[in-house]
N, C-alpha and C positions, 0 to 999 in steps of 0.2 A: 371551981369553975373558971376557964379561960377567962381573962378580960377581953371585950371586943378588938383593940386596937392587934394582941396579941395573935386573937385568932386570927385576924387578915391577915397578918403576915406569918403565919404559916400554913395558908393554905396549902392542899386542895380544900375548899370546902364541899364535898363532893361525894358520892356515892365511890366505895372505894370497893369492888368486884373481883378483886384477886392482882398479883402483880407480873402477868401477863403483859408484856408492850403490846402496840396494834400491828397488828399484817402487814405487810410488807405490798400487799397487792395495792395497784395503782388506778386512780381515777381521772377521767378524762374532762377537767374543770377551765371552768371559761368566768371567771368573776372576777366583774371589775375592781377597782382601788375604790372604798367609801368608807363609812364608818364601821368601825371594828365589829364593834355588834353583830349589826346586818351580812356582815361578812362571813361570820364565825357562824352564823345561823345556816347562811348557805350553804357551807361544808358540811355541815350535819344534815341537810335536807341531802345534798347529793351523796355523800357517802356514810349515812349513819353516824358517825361521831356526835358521842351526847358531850357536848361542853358544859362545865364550870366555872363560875367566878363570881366576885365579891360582889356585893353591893357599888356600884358606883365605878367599879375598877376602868369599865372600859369606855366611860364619856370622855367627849371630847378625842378620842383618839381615832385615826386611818389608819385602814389597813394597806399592807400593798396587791396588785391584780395577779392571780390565778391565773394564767394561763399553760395548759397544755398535761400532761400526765403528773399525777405527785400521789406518792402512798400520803395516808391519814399524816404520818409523822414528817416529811417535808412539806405540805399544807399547813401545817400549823407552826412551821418553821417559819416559812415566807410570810405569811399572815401576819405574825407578831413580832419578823425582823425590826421595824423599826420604831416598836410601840412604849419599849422598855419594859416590858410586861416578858415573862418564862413561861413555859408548862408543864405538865406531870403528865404522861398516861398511867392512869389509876387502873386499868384493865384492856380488854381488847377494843372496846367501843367506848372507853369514856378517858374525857382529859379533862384536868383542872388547868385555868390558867390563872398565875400567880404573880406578881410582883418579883421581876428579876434576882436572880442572887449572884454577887459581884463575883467575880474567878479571880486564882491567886493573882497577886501582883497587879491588878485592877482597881483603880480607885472606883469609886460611884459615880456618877452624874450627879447625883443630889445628896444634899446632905440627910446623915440618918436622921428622922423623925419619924414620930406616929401617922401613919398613913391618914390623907382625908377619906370619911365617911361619909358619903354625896347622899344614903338610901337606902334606908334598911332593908328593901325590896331588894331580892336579889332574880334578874334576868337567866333563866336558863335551860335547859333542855333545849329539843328541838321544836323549833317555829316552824311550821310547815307552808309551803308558797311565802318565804322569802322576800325572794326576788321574781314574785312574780308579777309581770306586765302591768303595767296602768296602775298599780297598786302605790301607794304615800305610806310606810312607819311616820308614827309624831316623834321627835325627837325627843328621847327619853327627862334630858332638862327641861324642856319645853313642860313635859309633864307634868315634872315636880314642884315648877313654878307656880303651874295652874290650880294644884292641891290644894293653893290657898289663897289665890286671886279671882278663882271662880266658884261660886255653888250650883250652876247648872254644868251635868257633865260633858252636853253638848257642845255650849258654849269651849270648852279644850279642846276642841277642831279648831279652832279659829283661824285661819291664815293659811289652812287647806288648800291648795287648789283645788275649784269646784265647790268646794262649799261654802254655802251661804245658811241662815237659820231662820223660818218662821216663830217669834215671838209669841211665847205664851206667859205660864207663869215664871215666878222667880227660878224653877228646877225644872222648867217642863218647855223649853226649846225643840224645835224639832228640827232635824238638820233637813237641807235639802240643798242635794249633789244634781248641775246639769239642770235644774228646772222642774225635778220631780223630788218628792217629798212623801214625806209619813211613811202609809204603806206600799208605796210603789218602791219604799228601798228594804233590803234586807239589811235589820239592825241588828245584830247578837251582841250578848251579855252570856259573857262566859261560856258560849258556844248553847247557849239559851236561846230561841227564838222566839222575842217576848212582844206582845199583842197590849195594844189599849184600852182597857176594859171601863171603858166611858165613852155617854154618846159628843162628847166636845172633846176627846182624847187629850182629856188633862194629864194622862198617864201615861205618856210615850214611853219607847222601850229602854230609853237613856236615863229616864228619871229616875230607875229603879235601879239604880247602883249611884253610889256617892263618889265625888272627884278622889276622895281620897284615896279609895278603894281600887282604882287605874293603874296599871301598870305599864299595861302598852296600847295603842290603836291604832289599827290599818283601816284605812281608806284605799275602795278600790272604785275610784271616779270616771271613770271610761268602759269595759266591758269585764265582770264580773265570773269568771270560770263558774261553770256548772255545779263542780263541787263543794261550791263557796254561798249560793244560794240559787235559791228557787222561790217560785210563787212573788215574785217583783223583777220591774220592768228599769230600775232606777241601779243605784251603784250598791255597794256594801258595804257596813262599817262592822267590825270586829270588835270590840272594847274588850280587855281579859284582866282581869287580877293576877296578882304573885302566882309563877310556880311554885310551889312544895321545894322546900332547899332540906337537905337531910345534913347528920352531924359525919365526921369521920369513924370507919373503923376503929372501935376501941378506943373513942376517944369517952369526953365530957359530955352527958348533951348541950347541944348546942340549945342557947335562950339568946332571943332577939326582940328586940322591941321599940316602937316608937310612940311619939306623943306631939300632939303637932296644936297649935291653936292660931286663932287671923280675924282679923277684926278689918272692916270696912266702911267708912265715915259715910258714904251713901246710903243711907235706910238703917244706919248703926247696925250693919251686917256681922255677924259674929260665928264662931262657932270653934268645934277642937275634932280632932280624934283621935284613937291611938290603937295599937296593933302590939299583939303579944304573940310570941312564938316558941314552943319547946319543943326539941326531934331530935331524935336518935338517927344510926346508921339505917332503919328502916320504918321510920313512924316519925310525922310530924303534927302537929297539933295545932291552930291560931286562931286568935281570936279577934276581930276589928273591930269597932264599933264607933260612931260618928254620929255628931251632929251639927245643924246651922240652920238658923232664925235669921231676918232682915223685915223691919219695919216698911211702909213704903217709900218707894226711892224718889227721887228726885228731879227733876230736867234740867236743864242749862239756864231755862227762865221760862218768863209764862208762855204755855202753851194753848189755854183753854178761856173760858170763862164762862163753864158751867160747873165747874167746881164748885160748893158750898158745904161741903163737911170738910175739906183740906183749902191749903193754897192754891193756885190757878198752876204753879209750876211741880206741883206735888202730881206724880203719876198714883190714882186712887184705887185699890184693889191690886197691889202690886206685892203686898206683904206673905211673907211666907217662915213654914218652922217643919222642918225635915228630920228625923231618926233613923239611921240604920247599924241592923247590927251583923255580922254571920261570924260562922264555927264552922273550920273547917278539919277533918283528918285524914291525912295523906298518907300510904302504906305502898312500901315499894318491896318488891323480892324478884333479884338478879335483873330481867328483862323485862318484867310487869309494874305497871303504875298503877294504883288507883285514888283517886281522890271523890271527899265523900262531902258535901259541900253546904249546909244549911243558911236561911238568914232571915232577917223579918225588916221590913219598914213601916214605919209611922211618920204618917204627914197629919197632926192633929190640922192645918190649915194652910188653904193656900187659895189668895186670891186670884184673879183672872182681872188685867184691866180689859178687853178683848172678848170677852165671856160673858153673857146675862146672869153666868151662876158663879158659884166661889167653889171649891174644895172647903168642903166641913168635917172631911176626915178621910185617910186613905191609910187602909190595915192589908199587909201583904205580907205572905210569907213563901218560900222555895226551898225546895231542896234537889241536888244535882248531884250525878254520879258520872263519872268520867273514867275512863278505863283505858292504857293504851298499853300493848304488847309489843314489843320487836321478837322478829324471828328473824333467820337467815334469809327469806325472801322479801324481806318488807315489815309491814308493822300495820296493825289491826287499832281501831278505834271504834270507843262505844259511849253513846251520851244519854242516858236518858234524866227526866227533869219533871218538879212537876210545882206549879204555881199557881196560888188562892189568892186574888186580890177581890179586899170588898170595899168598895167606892162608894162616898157622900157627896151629894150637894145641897145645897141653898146657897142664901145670901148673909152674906158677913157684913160688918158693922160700913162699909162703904156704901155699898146696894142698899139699905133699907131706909127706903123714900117714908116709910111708916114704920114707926117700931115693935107692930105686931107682923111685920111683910115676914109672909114665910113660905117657902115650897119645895119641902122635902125631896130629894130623887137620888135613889138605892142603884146599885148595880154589884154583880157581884159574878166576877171572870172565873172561870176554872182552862188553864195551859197547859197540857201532858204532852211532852214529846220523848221522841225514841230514837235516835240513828245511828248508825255501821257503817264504817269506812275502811276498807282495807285501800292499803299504798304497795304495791305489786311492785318488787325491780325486774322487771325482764332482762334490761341486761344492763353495763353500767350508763349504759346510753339513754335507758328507756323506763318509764314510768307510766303505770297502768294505776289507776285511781279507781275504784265502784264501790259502791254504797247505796243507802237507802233510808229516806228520813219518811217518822210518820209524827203526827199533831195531829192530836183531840183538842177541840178548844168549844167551851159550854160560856154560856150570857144568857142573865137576865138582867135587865133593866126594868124598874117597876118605879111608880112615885104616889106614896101614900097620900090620900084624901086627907085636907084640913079640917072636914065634917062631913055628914050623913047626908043634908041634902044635893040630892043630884043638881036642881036648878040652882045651883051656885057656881061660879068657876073653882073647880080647882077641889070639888067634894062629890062625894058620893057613897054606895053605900061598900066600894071595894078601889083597891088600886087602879093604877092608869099603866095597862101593861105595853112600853115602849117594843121591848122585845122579851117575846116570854119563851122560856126554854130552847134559844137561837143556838145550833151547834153548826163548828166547821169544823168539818174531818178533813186532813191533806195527805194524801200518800204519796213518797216521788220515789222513782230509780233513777241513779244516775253512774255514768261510765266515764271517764277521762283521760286520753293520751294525752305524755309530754315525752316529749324525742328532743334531745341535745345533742346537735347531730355532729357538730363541733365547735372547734373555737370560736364561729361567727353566729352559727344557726340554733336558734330555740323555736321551735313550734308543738301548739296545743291544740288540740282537739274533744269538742265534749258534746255531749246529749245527755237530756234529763226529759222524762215523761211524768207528769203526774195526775193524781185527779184529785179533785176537792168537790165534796160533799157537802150542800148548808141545806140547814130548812130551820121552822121556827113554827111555836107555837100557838096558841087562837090567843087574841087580842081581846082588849077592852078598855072604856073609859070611866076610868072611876068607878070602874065594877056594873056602866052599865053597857049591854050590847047595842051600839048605835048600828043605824041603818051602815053607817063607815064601816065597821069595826064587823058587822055581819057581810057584807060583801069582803073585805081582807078574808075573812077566816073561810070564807067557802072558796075561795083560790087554789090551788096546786104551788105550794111553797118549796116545796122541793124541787133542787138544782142540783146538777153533777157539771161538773165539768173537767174534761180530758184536756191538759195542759202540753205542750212540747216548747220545750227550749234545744239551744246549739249556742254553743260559742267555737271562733276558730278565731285563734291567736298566733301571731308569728313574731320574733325579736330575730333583729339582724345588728352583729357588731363587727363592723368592719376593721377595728381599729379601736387601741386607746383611748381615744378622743369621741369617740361617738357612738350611738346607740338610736336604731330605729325602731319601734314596736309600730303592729298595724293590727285589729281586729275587728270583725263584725259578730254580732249577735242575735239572737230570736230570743225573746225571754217574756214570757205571759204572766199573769198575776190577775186572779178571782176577785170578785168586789167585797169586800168586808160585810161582815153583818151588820152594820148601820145601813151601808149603803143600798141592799138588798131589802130591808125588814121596819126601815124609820119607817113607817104605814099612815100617823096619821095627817089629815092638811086642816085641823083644826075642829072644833066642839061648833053644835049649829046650835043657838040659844034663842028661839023666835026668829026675828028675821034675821038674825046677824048668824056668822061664822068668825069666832074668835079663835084666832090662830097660833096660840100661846105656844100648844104642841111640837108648830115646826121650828120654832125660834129653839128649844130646848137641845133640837140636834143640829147640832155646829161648831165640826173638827176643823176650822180653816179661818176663825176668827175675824169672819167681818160682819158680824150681826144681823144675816139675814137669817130666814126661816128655811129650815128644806123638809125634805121628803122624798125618801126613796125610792126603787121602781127595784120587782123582785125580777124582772125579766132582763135586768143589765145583760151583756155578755162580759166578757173578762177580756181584760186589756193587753193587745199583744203589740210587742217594740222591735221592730227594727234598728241595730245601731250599727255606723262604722265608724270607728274613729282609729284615731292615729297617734304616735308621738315621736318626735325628733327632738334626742337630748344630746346636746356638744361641752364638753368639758375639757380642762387636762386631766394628763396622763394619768395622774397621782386622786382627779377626784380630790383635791386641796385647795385650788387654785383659782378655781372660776366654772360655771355651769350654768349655762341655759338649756330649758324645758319648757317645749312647747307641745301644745296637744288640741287637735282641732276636733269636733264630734257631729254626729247628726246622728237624729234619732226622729224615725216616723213611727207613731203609734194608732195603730188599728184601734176600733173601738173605747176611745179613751173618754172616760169618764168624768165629766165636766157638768154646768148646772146652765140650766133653763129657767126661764119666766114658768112658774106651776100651771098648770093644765087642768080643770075638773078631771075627777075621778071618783069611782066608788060612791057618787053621788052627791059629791061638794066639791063646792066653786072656791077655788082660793079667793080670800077679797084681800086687798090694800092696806094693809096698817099700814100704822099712825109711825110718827118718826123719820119716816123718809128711808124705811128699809124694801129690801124686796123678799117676797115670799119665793123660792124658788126650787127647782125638781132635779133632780140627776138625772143625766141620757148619756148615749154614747155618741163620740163625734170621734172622725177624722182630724188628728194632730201632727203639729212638728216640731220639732227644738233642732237648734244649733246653736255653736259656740264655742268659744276657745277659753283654754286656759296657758299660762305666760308665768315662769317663773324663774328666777336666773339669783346670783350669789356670783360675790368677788370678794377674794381676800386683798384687802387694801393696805395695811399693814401689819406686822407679823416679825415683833422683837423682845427677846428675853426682855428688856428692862420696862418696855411698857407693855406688854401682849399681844395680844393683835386685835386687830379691827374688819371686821365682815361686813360689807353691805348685801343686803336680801332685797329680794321684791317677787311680788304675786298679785297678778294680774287674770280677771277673769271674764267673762262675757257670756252672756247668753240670752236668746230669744225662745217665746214660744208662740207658736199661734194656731187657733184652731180654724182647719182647714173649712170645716163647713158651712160656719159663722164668719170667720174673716175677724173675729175677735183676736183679742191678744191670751193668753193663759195666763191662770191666775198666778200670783207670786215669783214671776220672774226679778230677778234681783239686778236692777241694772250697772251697767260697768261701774267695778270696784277695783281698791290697787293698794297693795299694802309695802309700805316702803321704809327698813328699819334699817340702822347700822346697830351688829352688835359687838361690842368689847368682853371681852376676855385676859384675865390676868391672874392666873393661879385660881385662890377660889373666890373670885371676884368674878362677877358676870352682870354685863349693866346694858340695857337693851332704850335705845331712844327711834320709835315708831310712829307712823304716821299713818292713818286710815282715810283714802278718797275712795269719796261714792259719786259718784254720778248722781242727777236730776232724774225721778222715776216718773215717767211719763208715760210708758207705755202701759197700761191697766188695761182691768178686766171692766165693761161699764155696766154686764150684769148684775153683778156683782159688788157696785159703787167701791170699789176697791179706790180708796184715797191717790193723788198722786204726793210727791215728797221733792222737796227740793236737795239739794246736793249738799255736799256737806265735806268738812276734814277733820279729824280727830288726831291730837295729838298725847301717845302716853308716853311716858318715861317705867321702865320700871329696872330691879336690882337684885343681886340676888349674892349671900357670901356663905360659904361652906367653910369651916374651921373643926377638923376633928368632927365631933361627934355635933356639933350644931351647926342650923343652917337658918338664916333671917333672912327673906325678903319681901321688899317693900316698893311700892307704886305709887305712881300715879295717873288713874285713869283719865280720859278729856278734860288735859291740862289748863287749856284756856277754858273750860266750859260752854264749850258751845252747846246750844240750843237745837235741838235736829228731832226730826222723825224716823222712824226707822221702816226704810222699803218694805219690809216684810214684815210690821207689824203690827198690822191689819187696823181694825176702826177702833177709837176708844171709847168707852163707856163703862169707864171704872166707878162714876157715880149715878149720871144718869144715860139711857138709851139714846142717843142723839146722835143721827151720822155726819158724815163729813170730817173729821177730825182725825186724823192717823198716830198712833198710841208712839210718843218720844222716845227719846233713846236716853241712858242714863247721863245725866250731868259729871262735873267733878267729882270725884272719889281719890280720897288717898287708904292705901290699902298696906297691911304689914301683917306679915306673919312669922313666926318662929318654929323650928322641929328638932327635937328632940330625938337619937338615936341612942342605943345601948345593945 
């Protein structure tokens, strides 16, 4: 068996298809100078070239700009002129790129050693939409840093533009890009389109893959291409794992593997994981598997004084313990891919400070098949998927005011999807996209009686059916031109139609039929709804230095089954109405009670926004990005003071919460995002020096109330210099927020004062290891966090907005082979 250092340097590591060069035919490329990656990506979108390379090979390094006609083999000439990096065509459509080899009578640039190993993950094949419009890649280091700086995978957005995070639990963040959030955005997980199967959506669609498990993620924070999502009004995140890497022709199989572990002094956060790989020229095999516990974390200083099972500066119900594992097999022949994808997660526990209820167990398993063909005209994709999540609650050892407090609640999701995308070349100028996604998605939510009598809360002689047999069927078509019409002009074109289907079945309390629960069930529960989206996209590049994109959008998105189907507004006990019921359902963490309306309509967005980015020529040197948006939403779905219904009066709880109902109103958002980079110094003996900054802004308000919308994140700014020095990488950052003052008062939505956070963190590559180490709010400041929401991690008491984590010093170590 090859030793690893040996095999990088004799790459290809690559699919080796016969020893054919590539065609000599020419394509008409317009890409800019940026990172080699992104670059090499693009040449395979526009002309089929499936590229190869190591692990790590191409961080940190720029390419130079594409412009104007080059066969496959002078694109990839220019591309890697100045990167120090060689290539092979291994066949007609595939190249490895390798690590230069010196020609006679040529010294090296460096002296011979063992190549650095940055990642056992190896980037490759073709990424499809690139470079397309509005769309952010995370920066692959950025990634690797996060593998073990963070245990929520959201949270590896961080510094986005446009993104900000609604605060849940320890792994259960939910991003929210532009002002809209949860399911108003399209989230994929491995080209999964993954649903919450819980009525307080403890289980966003991020939780269910582990940071380690990341290999790449696109942010698309402005307008959203058709073919990229449907059924949301908000932007898209992509999260994907490792490609399948296969061995050489005739060679050894290739075995790869890592092992990583990180430890975090905040909540004595801990955790490891590690990844195994065996593959042949046409078969590859792997295994991951992860995990990470953290006790609960801490604040900067006191923040409360209703704590009495913790300290006043202890965030209570914050603790958490996460498992995942997947098995994947990858099988390739000539021009066909398939990969065949399983996995399972276990969260034995995870608090909620934000949440009346805890996670008392969450069992989920997946499996995924992926398929993608090249032909002479294009290339064909198929995904189908299918996900069993069975979700627990009650109260863990924070929450119980009494040590017999207990109240069971079951839920248990079934997600089957299906999609077909074929990518059409008309000609080399022209891309024709169509496809067809469909989702079955099955919920019940139900909460066992603590006993037989009815006239008790919380008993009876059968279940409390939340939502009993609720299904949403979603079917879309969708069509997409992209015309590159030259070196200046990109424009796109799309439509997508679809319908979605929900209904749900008869209701009950505690097994018995209330006068409530009998009015719900003699309803017409059944809803269709006929969807149309449009995006129209244009990029104009005048010149080296600059880059305009402009688009508008229509994109509609159906109310989830909570929002439709939560039914009840609370138990009538004699003269009272206890409203425990509506407290139960609550995805948006500010501790009131709601209650659905089955008549919502589905929420349709208007967007236009814009982007003006100036750089140099090389994309090295210096870059501002700016990007301004507006988005008016029809129908959007927002919360009211409750209203009787169904024959009960909401009444007043205790606490200082409100009881409150879903309707549709008339809404707006705008706002800009701001983000710019200067190389400041840049010398072999010391390395160089980057300063960054991201800057973002945004408002919402709802036009019919004059209120403000919920969880707008007010102006934030993130301002780091980063150093670079062989495998040394040392990043010093600063985080300003703004004073949030503009709230929701429905909603007692806290306000927060302003704040600056400063981390340091580090990071050193050596061979086959990599250590790095942090530290999070260096001086420990004491802050709340805008988005996240009311606390009540011991007892229910409003007013009080859930902090942000104090100091942390953080290290982690990875292991490659």
């Amino acid at each position: 068996m090859r030793t690893l250092p040996k095999l990088i340097t004799t790459l290809p590591l690559a699919m080796v298809m016969g020893s054919a060069v590539a065609e000599e035919s020419t394509f008409n490329l317009n890409i800019p100078a940026q990172p080699l990656a992104a670059a090499i990506e693009a040449v395979s979108k526009q002309t089929g070239l499936q590229p190869f390379y190591a692990d790590g090979a191409l961080v940190g390094k720029k390419s130079s700009a594409l412009k104007g006609n080059f066969s496959k083999r002078e694109a990839m000439e220019k591309l890697l002129a100045q990167s120090g990096l060689d290539y092979t065509f291994t066949g007609d459509n595939t190249v490895a790129v390798k690590a230069a080899t010196d020609k006679p009578g040529q010294k090296s640039a460096k002296k011979t050693e063992d190549p650095l190993v940055l990642d056992t993950l190896t980037i490759k094949a073709q990424k499809s939409n690139v470079d397309q419009p509005f769309g952010t890649y995370l920066d692959h280091s950025k990634i690797a840093l996060a593998r073990t700086a963070v245990s929520d995978t959201a949270q590896m957005l961080q510094g986005t533009p446009g993104v900000s995070f609604s605060r849940g639990g320890g792994i259960s963040s939910r991003p929210v890009i532009h002002g809209l959030a949860d399911d108003r955005l399209r989230v994929q997980v491995d080209g999964m389109n993954l649903i919450s199967a819980c009525a307080n959506h403890m289980n966003p669609a991020l939780s269910y893959v582990a940071p380690s498990s990341v290999l790449s993620a696109q942010v698309l924070a402005g307008i959203t291409p058709v073919s990229m999502g449907g059924d949301s009004i908000g932007g898209t995140i992509r999260v994907n794992s490792a490609d399948p890497e296969f061995a050489e022709t005739g060679a050894a199989p290739l075995i790869k593997g890592q092992a990583s572990t990180f430890y975090r002094t905040n909540g004595d956060a801990r955790g490891g994981n590690i990844a195994a790989s065996i593959a042949n020229e046409h078969a590859e095999l792997k295994y991951t598997g992860s995990t990470v516990q953290s006790r609960n974390y801490k604040a900067g200083g006191n923040f409360t004084t209703t704590n009495t099972k913790n300290g006043n500066d202890v965030v209570a119900s914050s603790a958490y313990k996460s498992e995942n594992q997947s098995l994947s097999l990858a099988l390739r022949n000539d021009d066909h891919l398939a990969v065949i994808k399983v996995g399972q997660q276990n969260i034995p526990y995870q608090a909620f400070p934000n949440v009346r209820m805890d996670m008392t167990g969450d069992d989920s398993w997946f499996a995924n098949v992926f398929t993608r063909s090249r032909f002479d005209w294009g290339n064909i994709e198929t995904r189908a998927y299918h996900e069993d999540a069975q979700h627990k609650m009650n109260f863990l050892e924070d929450k119980l005011t009494t040590p017999t407090r207990s109240m069971p609640m079951d839920t248990h999701g079934v997600n089957q999807g299906l999609s077909v995308k074929a990518n059409i070349d008309i000609t080399n100028k022209h891309l024709l996209t169509v496809g067809s996604e469909y989702q079955r998605y099955r919920l019940d939510d139900w909460w066992d009686p603590l006993g037989p009598n009815p006239m008790i809360m919380m008993q009876g002689p059968g279940p409390f059916w939340n939502i009993n047999g609720g299904h949403r069927d979603r079917i879309d078509l969708f069509t997409e031109w992209e015309g590159r019409w030259n070196q200046q002009w990109l424009t796109q074109l799309g439509a997508r139609v679809g319908a979605v289907e929900m209904n749900a079945g008869n209701v009950m309390d505690y097994g018995v039929i209330t006068p409530e629960a009998r009015s719900v069930n003699s309803q017409n529960r059944k809803q269709t709804d006929i969807n149309i989206d449009w995006t129209a996209l244009a990029r104009y590049t005048p010149n080296d230095m600059q880059t305009y994109e402009l688009g508008a959008s229509r994109k509609t998105r159906s109310p989830n089954l909570y929002e439709r189907f939560a039914w009840s507004r609370g138990r009538t006990m004699g003269m009272m109405t206890m409203p425990m019921s509506m407290f139960m359902n609550n995805w948006v963490g500010d501790a009131n009670g709601y209650v659905g309306d089955i008549n919502l309509k589905p929420e349709v967005a208007h967007t236009v926004s814009a982007t003006a980015n100036w750089h140099d020529a090389d994309q090295e040197n210096w870059e501002t990005k700016i990007t301004p948006f507006y988005t008016h939403v029809e129908n959007y779905i927002d919360a009211r003071l409750c209203q009787p219904a169904n024959g009960v009066t909401c009444t007043s709880p205790s606490g200082g919460f409100n009881l409150l109902q879903l309707a549709n109103f008339d809404a707006h958002l705008f706002g800009v995002d701001v983000s710019g980079s200067k190389l400041l110094v840049d010398t072999g003996k010391y390395g160089s020096l980057t300063g960054k900054t991201v800057l973002n802004y945004v408002r919402g308000k709802n036009n019919d109330t004059g209120s403000n919308l919920y969880q707008q994140m007010p102006f934030n700014a993130t301002v780091a210099l980063e150093h670079r020095r062989g495998g040394w990488s040392n990043t010093i950052e600063t985080q300003i927020v703004a004073p949030k003052t503009d709230v929701q008062a429905v909603r007692l939505e806290p306000r927060t004062a302003g704040y600056a956070l400063l981390n340091l963190r580090s990071s050193y590559t050596w061979k086959h290891l990599r250590i790095d180490g942090g530290i999070d709010n260096l001086l420990d400041k004491n802050y709340a966090l805008p988005l996240g929401g009311t606390y009540i991690g011991e007892k229910s008491i409003a007013g009080t907005a859930v902090p942000g984590m104090g100091r942390s010093f953080n290290v982690g170590m990875t292991i490659n082979y």
